[in-house]
N, C-alpha and C positions, 0 to 999 in steps of 0.2 A: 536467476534473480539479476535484474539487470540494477545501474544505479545511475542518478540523473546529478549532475552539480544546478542547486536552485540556490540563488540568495548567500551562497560559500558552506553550503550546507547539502551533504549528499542523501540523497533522499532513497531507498529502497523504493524497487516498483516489483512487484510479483508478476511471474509469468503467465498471462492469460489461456496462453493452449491455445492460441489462433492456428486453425490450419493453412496449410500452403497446398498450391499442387506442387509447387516448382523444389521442394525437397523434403516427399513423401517417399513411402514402401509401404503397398498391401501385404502382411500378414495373413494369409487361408492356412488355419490350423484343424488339420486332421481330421476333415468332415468326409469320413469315411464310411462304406455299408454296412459293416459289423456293429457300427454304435446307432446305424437308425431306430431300431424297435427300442431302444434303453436311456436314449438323450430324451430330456424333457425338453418337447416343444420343438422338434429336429426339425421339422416340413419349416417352420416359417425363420428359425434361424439359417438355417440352409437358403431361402428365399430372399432374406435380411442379405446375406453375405453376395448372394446373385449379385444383387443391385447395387454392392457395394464396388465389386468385381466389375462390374457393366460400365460404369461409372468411372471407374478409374483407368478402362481402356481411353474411354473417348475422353477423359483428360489428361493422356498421358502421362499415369502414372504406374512405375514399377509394381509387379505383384511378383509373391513369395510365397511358395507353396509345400506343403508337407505333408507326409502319414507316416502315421505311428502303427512299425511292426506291419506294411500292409501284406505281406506274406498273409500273417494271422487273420488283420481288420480287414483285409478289401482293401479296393483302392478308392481313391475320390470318388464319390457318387455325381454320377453326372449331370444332377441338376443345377448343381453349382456351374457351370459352364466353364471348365478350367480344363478339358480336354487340351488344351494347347499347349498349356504350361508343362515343364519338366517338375515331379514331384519330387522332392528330396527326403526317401526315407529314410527313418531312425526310428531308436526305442528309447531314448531318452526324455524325459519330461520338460524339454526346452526346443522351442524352434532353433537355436541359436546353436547351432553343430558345425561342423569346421566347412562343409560345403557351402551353408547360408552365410557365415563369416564373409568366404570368397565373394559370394556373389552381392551381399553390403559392399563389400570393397571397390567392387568393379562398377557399381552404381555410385560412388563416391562418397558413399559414407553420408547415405541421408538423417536427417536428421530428426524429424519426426515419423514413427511407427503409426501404422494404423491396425486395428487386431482382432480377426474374428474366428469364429471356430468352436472348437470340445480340448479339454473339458477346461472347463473356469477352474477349479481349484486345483489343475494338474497341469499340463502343459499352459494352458493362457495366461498363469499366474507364474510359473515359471520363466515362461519365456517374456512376461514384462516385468520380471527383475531383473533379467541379465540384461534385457535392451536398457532400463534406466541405471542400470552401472554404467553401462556403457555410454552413457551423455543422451539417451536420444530419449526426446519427447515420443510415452505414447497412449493412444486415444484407445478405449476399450469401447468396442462395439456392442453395448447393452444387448441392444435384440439381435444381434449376432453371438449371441455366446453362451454357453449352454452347459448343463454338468447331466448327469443321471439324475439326482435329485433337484428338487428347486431349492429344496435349506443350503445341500452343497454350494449353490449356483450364485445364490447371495450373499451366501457371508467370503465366499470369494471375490468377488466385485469389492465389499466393503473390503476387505483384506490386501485388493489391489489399490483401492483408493488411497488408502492409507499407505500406500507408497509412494506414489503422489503422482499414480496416471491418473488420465482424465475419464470418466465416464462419460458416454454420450451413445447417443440413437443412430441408425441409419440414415433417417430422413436429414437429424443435424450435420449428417458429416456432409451428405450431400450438397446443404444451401453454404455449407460455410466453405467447400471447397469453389464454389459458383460466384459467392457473394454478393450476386447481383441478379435478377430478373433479367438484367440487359446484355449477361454475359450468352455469348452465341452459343455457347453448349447448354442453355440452361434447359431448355424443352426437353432435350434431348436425355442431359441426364437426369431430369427428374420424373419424366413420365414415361421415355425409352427403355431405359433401366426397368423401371416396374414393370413394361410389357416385356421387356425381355425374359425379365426372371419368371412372370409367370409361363410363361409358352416355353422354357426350358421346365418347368416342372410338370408340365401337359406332355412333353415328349417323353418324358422319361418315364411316366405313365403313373405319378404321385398325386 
């Protein structure tokens, strides 16, 4: 909540959730191979996250990556295209474990999250309470986000809203990270992205 002096009188303005590139972190939660036949809707959240992922290389921004127990679940499925990243596993129901801590810190303590992944009512909601204790704005990726059920799936979203992240789409995060048609990455992330992610899911043979 910021506050403006108008007239000797200070006026509340609420935080809109404008995103930034310039002090973002991708969140990739746990989309791993043991939860593909059981996550409702995995192929295109999984696809959602690609583009989310694709996107945020070519605007340089930070990605943060997890699996839960993948001893037990497998590891990242490789149509998310994260082969490159180092995963940080755990078995806790929060991305936010002392290794991710570190690596927040070393990126300086951005300030707005971005969040996609399994499961909405376990880990995604988890880990955007401890990120909004923590001061940082964060964006819950709708069509990035997924539970076993769809009733779990929703009343989770509404259960993080009411916390007071933001909900929002893929497509939105992409024109609001761009802002502009004129911005030079904009072909690039909006229609690159899409081709990337689907030709990462033709390789991987989904």
């Amino acid at each position: 909540m910021l506050y403006f002096l108008d007239c000797n009188v200070f006026v509340a303005v609420a935080n809109i959730g404008r995103l930034s590139t310039k002090d973002s972190v991708l969140f990739l939660c746990d989309m791993q191979e043991k939860f593909r036949p059981n996550i409702f809707q995995f192929t295109n959240i999984v696809s959602n996250a690609a583009r989310v992922l694709q996107a945020s290389r070519i605007l340089g921004i930070p990605t943060i990556l997890t699996e839960q127990y993948p001893k037990g679940l497998g590891p990242t499925v490789p149509e998310l295209g994260a082969g490159d990243l180092t995963a940080h596993a755990k078995t806790s129901f929060t991305m936010i474990i002392e290794e991710v801590e570190k690596e927040l810190k070393a990126l300086g303590s951005p300030k707005q999250a971005i969040l996609c992944g399994i499961e909405a009512h376990a880990c995604i909601a988890c880990t955007t309470y401890d990120l909004i204790e923590k001061g940082m704005e964060v964006h819950i990726v709708a069509d990035a986000v997924s539970s076993r059920s769809q009733t779990d799936r929703l009343f989770a979203l509404s259960r993080i809203k009411q916390s007071g992240a933001y909900l929002t789409t893929t497509e939105a995060v992409l024109l609001q990270l761009v802002q502009d048609a004129k911005h030079p990455n904009f072909k690039e992330v909006l229609i690159t992205s899409a081709q990337h992610a689907s030709h990462l899911s033709q390789t991987a043979g989904y």
